[in-house]
C-alpha positions in Angstrom: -42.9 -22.0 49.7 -40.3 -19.6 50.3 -37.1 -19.2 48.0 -33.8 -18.6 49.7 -31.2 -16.3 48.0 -27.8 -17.9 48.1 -25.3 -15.2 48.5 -22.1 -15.2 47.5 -21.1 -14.1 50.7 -22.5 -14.3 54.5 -21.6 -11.1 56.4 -22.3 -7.4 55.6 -18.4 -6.8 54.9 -18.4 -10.2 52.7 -21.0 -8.4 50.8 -18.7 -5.1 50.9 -16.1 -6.6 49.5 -18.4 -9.0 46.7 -19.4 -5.2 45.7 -16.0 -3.7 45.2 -14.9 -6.6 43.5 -17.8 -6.8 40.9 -18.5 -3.5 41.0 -15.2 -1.5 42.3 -16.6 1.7 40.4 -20.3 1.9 41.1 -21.0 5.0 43.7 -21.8 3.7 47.1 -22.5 6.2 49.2 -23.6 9.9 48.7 -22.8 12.9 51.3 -23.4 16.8 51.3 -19.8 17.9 50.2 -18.9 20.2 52.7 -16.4 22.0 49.8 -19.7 23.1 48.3 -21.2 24.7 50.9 -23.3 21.3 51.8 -25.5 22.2 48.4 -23.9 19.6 46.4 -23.1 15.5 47.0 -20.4 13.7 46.9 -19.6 10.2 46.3 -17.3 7.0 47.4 -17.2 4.2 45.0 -17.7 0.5 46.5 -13.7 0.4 45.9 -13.0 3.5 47.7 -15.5 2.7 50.9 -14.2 -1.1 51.0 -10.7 0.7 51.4 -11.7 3.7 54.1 -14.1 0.8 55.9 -10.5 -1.6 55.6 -8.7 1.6 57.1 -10.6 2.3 60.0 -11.0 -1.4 60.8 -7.0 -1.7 61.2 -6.8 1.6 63.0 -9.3 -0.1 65.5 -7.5 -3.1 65.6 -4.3 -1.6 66.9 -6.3 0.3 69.1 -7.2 -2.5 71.1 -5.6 -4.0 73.9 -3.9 -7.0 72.7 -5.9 -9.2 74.9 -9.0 -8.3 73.0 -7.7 -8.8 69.5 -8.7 -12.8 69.4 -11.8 -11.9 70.9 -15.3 -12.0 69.1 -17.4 -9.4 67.4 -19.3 -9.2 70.1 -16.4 -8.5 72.7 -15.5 -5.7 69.8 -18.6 -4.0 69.8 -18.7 -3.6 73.3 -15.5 -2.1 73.4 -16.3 0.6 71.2 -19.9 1.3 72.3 -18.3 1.8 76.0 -16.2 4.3 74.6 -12.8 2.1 75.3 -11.2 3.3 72.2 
């Protein structure tokens, strides 16, 4: 019989922000640092992508047409993958 995991959170930017709260300092994500010529990586904390992911999600709410803003996920994504933003 399987075992189910019980998260302490039930979306992928639930369990963004679980990781920057428990773990705020933790590196997240590594990129080429294009300051060293791409031959080096850099790195975002959990705490520092929660915020830049938090950033672009209001600069994408205000981009929206206010009749969209109540709208689902769904209605979200397909704004953005039509290119209406």
């Amino acid at each position: 019989m399987e075992q189910v995991l019980q998260l302490p959170f039930s979306t992928i930017i639930g369990g963004l922000e679980h990781r920057a709260q428990a773990s705020p300092n933790k590196p997240a994500i590594l990129y080429p640092d294009a300051n060293k010529n791409f031959t080096e990586y850099a790195s975002l904390t959990f705490k520092q992508y929660n915020n830049v992911v938090n950033h672009l999600a209001e600069k994408i709410y205000q981009a929206l047409p206010v009749s969209t803003r109540l709208a689902d996920e769904s209605m979200t994504c397909g704004i953005l993958a039509t290119g209406g933003i």
